[in-house]
C-alpha positions in Angstrom: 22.6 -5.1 55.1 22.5 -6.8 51.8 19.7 -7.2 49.4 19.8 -9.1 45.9 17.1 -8.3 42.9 17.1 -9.9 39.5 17.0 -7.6 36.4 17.6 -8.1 32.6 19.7 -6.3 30.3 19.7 -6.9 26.2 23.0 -8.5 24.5 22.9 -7.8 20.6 18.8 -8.7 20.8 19.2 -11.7 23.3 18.2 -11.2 26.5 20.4 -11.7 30.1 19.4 -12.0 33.3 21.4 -9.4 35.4 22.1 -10.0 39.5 21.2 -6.4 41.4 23.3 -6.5 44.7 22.7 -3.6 46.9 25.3 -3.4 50.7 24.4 -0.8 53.0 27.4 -0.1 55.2 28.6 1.9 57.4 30.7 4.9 56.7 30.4 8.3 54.7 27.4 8.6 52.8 28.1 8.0 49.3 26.5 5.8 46.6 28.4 3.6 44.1 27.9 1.1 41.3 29.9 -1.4 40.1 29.7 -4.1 37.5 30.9 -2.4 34.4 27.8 0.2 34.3 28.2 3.0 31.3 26.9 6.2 31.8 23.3 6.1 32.2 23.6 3.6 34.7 25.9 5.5 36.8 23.7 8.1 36.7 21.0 6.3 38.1 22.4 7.3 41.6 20.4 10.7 41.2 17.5 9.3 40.0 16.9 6.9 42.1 18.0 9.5 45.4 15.2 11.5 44.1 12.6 8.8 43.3 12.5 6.9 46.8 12.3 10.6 48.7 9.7 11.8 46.4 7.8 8.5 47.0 7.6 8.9 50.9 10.3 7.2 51.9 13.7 8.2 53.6 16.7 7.7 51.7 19.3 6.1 53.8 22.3 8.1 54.9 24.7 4.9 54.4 28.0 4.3 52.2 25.8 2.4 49.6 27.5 0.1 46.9 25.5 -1.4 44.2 26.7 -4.0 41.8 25.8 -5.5 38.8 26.7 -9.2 37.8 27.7 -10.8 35.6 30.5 -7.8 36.2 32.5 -8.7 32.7 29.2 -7.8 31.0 28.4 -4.3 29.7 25.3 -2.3 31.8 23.4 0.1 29.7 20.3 2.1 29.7 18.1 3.2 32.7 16.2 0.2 33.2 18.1 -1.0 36.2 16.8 2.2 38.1 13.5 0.5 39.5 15.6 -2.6 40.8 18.4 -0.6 42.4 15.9 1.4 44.2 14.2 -1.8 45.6 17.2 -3.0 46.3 18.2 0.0 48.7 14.8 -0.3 50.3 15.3 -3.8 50.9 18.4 -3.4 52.1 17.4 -0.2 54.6 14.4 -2.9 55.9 11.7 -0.9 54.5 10.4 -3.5 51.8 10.5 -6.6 53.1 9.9 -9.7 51.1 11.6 -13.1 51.0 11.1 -13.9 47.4 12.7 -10.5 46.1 16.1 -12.7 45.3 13.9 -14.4 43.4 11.6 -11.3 41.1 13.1 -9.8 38.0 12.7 -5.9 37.7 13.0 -3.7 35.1 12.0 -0.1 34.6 13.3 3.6 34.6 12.5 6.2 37.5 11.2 9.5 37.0 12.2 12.2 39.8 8.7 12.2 41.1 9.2 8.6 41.2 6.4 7.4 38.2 8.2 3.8 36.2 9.0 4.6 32.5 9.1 2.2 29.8 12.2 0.9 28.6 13.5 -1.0 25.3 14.0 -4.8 25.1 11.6 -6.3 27.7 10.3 -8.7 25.6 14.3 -10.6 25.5 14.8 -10.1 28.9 11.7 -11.8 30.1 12.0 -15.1 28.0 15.6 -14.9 29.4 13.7 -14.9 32.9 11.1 -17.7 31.9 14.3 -19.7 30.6 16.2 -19.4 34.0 12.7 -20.1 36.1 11.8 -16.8 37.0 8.3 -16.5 37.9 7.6 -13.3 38.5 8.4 -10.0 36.2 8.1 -6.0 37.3 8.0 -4.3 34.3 6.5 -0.6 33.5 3.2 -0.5 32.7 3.8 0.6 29.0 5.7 -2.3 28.4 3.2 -4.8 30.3 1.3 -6.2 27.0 4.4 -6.8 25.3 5.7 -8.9 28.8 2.2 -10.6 28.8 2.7 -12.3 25.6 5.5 -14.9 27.0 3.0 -17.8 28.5 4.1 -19.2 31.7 5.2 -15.9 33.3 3.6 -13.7 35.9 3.8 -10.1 34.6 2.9 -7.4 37.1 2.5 -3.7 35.9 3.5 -0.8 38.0 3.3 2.7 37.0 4.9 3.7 40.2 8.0 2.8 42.7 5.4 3.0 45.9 3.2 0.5 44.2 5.8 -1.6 43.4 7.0 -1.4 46.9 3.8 -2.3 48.2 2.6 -5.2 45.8 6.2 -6.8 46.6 5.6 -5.8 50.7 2.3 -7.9 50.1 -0.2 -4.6 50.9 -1.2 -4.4 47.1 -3.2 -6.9 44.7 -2.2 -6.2 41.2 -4.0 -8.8 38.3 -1.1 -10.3 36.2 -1.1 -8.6 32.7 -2.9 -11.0 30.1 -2.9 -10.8 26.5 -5.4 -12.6 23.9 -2.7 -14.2 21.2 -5.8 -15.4 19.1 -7.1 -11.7 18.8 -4.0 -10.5 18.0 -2.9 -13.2 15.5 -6.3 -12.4 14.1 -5.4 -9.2 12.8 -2.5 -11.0 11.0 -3.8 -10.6 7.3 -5.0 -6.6 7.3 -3.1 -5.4 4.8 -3.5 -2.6 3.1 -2.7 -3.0 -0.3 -3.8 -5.8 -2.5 -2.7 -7.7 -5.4 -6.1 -7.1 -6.9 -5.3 -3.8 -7.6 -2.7 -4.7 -10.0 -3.9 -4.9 -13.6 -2.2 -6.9 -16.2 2.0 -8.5 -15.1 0.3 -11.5 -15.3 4.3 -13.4 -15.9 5.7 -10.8 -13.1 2.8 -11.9 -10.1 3.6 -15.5 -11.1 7.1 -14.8 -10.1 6.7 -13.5 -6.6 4.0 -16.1 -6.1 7.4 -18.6 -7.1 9.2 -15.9 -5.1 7.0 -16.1 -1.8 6.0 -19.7 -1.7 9.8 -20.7 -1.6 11.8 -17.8 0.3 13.4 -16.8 -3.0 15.3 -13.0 -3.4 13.7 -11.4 -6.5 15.2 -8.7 -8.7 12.8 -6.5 -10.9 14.3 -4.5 -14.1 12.5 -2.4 -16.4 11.6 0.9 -17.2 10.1 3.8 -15.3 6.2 3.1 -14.6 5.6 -0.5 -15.0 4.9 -1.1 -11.5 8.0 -2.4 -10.2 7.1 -0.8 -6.7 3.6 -1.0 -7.0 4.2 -4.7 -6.7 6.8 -5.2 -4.7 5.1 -3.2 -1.6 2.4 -5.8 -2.4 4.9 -8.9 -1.7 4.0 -9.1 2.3 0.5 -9.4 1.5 1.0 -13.0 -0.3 3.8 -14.2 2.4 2.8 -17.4 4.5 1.5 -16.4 8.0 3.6 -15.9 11.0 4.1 -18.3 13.3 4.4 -17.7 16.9 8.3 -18.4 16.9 8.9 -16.0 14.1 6.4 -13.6 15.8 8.7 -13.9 18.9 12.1 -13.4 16.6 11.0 -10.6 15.1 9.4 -8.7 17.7 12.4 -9.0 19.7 14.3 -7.1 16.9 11.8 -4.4 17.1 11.8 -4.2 21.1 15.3 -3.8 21.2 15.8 -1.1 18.9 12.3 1.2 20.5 10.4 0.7 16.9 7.7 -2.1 18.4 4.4 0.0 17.7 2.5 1.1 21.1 -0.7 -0.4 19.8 0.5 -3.8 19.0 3.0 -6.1 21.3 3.5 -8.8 19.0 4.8 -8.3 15.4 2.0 -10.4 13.8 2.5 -9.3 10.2 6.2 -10.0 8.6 7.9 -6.4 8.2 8.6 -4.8 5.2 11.6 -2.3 5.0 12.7 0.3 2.2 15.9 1.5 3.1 16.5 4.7 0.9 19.6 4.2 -1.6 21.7 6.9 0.6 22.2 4.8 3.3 25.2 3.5 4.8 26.7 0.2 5.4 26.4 0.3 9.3 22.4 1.4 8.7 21.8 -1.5 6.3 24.0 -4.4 8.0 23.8 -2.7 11.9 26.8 -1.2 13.6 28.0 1.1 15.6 29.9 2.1 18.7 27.7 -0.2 20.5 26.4 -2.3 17.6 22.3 -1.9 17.0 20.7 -4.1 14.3 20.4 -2.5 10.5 17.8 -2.7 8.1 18.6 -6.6 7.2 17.8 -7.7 10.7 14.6 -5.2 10.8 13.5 -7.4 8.0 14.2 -10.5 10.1 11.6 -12.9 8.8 9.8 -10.6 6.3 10.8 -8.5 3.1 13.8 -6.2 2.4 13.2 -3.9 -0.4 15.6 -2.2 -2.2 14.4 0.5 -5.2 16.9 1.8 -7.6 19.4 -1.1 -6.7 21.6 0.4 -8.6 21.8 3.5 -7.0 23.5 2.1 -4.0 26.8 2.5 -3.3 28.7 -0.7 -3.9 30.2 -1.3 -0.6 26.8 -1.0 0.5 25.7 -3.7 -1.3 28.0 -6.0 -1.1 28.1 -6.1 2.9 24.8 -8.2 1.8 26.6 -11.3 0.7 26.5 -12.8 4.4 23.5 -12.4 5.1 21.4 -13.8 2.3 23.8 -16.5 2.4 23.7 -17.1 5.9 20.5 -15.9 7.5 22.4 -13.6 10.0 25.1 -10.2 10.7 28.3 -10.8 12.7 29.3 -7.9 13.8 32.8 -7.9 15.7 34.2 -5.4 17.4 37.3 -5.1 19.8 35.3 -6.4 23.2 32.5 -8.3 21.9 31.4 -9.7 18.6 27.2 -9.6 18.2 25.4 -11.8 15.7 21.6 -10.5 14.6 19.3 -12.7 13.1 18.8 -11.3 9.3 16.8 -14.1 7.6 14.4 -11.9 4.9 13.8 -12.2 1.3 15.3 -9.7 -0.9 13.2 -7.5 -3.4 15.2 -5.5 -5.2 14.2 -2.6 -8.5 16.5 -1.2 -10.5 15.9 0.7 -14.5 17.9 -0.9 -17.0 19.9 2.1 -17.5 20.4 5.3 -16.3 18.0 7.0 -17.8 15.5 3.9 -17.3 14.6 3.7 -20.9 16.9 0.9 -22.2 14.2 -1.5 -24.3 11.1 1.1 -24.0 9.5 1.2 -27.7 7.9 4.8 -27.0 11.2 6.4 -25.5 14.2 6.4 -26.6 17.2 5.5 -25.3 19.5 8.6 -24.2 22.5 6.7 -22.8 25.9 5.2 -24.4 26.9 1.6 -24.2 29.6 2.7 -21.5 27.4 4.7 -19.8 24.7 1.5 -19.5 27.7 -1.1 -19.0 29.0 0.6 -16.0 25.4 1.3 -14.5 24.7 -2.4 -14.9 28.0 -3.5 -13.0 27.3 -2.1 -10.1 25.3 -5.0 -9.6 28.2 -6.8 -9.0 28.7 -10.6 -10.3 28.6 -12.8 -7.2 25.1 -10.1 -5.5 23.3 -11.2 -8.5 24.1 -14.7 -8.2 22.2 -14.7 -4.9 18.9 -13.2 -5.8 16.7 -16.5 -7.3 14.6 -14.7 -9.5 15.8 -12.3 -11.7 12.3 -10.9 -14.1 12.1 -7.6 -17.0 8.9 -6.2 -15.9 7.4 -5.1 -19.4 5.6 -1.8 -20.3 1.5 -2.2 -20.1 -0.2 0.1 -22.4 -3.0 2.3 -20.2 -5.6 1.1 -23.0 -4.9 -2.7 -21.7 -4.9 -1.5 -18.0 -8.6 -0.4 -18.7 -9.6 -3.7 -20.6 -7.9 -5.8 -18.3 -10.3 -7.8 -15.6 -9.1 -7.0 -11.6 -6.4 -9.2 -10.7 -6.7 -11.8 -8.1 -6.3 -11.2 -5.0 -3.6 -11.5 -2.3 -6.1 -13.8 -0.4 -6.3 -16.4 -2.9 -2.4 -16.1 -3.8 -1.5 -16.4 0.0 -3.7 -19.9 0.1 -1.7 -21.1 -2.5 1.9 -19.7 -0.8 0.6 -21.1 2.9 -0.1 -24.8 0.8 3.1 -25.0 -0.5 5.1 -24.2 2.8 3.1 -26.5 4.9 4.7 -29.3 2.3 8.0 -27.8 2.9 7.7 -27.4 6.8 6.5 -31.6 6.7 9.6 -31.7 4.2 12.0 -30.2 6.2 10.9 -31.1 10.0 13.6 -32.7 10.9 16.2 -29.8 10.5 14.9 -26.9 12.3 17.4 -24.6 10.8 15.7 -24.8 7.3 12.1 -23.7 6.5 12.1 -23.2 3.4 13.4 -24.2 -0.3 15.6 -20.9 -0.5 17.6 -22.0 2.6 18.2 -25.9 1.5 21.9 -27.2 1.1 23.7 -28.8 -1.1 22.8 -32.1 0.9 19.6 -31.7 0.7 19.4 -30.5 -3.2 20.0 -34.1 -3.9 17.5 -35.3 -1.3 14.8 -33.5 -2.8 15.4 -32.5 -5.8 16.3 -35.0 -8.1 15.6 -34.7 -11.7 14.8 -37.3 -14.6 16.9 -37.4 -17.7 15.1 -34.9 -19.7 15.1 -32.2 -17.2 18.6 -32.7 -16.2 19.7 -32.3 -20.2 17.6 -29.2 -20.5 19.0 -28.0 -17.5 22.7 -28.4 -18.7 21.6 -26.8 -21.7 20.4 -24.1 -20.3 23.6 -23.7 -18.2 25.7 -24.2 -21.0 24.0 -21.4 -23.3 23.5 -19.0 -21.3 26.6 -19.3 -19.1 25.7 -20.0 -15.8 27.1 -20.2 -13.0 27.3 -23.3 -10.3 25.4 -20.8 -8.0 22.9 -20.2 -10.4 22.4 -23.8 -10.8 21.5 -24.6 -7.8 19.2 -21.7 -7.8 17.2 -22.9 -10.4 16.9 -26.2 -8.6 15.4 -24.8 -5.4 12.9 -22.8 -7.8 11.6 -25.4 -9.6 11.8 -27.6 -6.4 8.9 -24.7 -5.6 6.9 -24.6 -8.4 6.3 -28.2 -8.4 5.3 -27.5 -4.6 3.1 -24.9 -5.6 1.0 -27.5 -8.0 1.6 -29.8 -4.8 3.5 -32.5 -7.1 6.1 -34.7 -5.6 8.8 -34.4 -8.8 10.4 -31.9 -10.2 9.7 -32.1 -14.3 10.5 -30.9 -17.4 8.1 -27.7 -17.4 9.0 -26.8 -13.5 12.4 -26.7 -14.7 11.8 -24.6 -18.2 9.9 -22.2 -15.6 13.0 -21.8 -13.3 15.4 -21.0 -16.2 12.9 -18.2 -17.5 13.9 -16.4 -13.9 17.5 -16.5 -14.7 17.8 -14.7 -18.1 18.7 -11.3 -16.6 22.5 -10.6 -17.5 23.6 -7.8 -15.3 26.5 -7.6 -13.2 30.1 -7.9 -13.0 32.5 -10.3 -11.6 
């Protein structure tokens, strides 16, 4: 007999709805899968053998033949255990339901046949709700993160028997349900605050600029004036997620097994520190079968990078795609991936090696060769792409103590959220752009026009401190946000002296 099941499998983080196909014939016993399955897949046949007997149930003694289509289509992982087993039940008559052809199922057997979690359920199951699929089997682990897609019917199992019998109609199990408001709710807890950052008054203005528009940031200056400190304050002041990007992002984190157990929906955008050892594939994604990297991990939230200039080069220059285009490619011979990588870039670095170029208590240790070659690492066209470029000065501990606390990330964030509702209302009618760090060249003239005086200070400023085209139109999306932060509809002459300041930085190398 023949039974069909629908499963899911994960393609770069999309999801795909996979066609389980079980035939019992007659013949030798024997058990084979087709459908281009790897490894873990084929060695499902064991699992599964010892699952269904250790659930009560004979296994049949038939020549049985799974396969898995689409068959030009790469199986992996062990979540296609639980389906193949109720397929072969089906098939031997002992489940019988007539909407199985129409059920996704997902799920890994133990021996003793108890469902275990798997990665990715959250992209297979809006693959499911896109194709109509109303009904989802997924392990009880992975239930709440299921449960958040509205309009499907997720049904936790913990075991194969259960699932046999809630499918067989002799078991009532509640669809999983999930509060979004409750967990959206829990959004803002952050634990570290802008308050507790004494003086840098010019330096919090700049990641205020920096969130409210999208803009990469790089800070320079000398050991111990709170580059970091700051930085790991960024997320804190970023606008709130919306459910799409909670949905983008989470399915980053489901597919690569890093979604926390305690929360099913990333509600708070991710923040990621890469140490400056790592490798190309770890920051961009790779692999024999590509996983996303660090950029995509960002997806949607901040990318930090301390010493920048500790990187290796070919490290850092592998970023140029993606801060240009808000995604990785990755090709390889068979298939070519593409993983969403839309995050602003914080970056730290010392003004030379030994971080105490400038300081007026230290002095400087290192030769002008020594502090030329440290600077171009950074190369030329990198640098071009982060928007705001500030020196973080040194603060003196005796104005640390005088100094008042500092405001907090609350009362930033209001301002930050203000300015990108203007810029969602601005930019509704292309969905592809959200904020003023991803606008076009197109739309630069749309929106950001400037009156004579602006426009010759702008030229000046090009002209003197010799600019780049790039960096032109970098400083036209910045003082496109200022003048959204203080919710005017022009661009003038002060937005635009403000944007130049964020540009004086003269590191890097063609």
């Amino acid at each position: 007999m023949l039974a069909q099941i629908l499963s899911g499998a994960v393609i770069g983080v999309d999801g795909l709805i996979i066609q389980v196909e079980v035939d019992l014939a007659l013949g030798l016993p024997g058990f084979s899968t087709v459908g281009l399955a790897e490894g873990a897949v084929r060695e499902s046949k064991d699992r599964v053998k010892a699952a269904i007997k250790n659930s009560g149930y004979e296994f049949p003694q038939r020549k049985i033949t799974v396969n898995l289509a689409p068959a030009d289509v790469k199986k992996e992982g062990a979540g296609y255990d639980l389906p193949i087993a109720l397929g072969i039940l089906a098939a031997s008559t002992v489940l019988q339901c007539e909407e199985l052809s129409q059920t996704a199922v997902v799920g890994e057997l133990s021996l003793d046949g108890a469902v275990r979690g798997v990665r990715g359920v959250l992209p297979m199951v809006l693959a499911a709700r896109d194709k109509g699929v109303k009904c989802f089997l997924v392990p009880e682990e992975n239930a709440r993160e299921a449960a958040v897609i509205e309009g499907m019917e997720i049904i936790a199992v913990k075991r194969l028997d259960e699932a046999v019998e809630f499918l067989s109609g002799l078991l009532e199990i509640p669809p999983s349900q999930v509060d979004l408001a409750e967990l959206f709710g829990r959004r803002n807890n952050y634990r570290l605050d802008f308050a507790e950052v004494r003086g840098q008054e010019h330096v919090k203005r700049a990641l205020e600029v920096a969130a409210a528009g999208g803009h990469n940031v790089l800070l320079s200056g000398i050991p111990g004036t709170g580059k970091t400190m700051m930085a790991r304050r960024i997320p804190s002041i970023l606008p709130d997620l919306s459910l799409e990007e909670s949905l983008e992002t989470t399915k980053v984190y489901s597919t690569t097994g890093l979604l926390p157990t305690d929360l099913p929906l990333m509600v708070t955008r991710p923040f990621r520190s890469p140490h400056h050892t790592i490798s190309d594939a770890g920051l961009i994604g790779g692999g024999q079968i590509p996983r996303p990297g660090e950029v995509s991990l960002a997806h949607n939230g901040v990318l930090f990078l301390d010493e920048l200039a500790e990187f290796r080069k070919n490290v850092l220059e592998v970023m140029r795609q993606p801060l240009e285009d808000g995604h990785v490619t990755i090709a390889r011979a068979a298939t070519s991936l593409r993983f969403p990588a839309n995050f602003m870039l914080v970056a730290a670095m010392n003004p030379c090696p030994c971080g105490f170029l400038g300081d007026t208590q230290k002095e400087c240790i290192c030769t002008p060769v020594q502090i030329q070659r440290y600077q171009n690492r950074i190369s030329g066209p990198l640098l071009d792409r982060i928007d705001i470029q500030v020196e973080v000065p040194p603060v003196r501990v005796e104005d640390i103590e005088r100094a008042e606390q500092g405001e907090s990330s609350a009362c930033i964030r209001n301002r930050v959220n203000a300015a990108r509702r203007i810029q969602h209302d601005r930019f509704i009618a292309d969905t592809m752009v959200h904020c003023n760090a991803q606008m076009g060249s197109k739309m630069l003239k749309q929106y950001c026009p400037l009156d004579d005086s602006s426009s010759r200070l702008l030229y000046q400023a090009i002209e003197r401190l010799g600019l780049s085209a790039r960096a032109y139109t970098r400083i036209l999306k910045i003082g496109r946000t200022i003048a959204d932060l203080e919710q005017t509809a022009n661009i003038s002459t002060t937005h635009i002296a403000e944007a130049i300041q964020y540009r004086r930085l003269q590191y890097g190398a063609g």
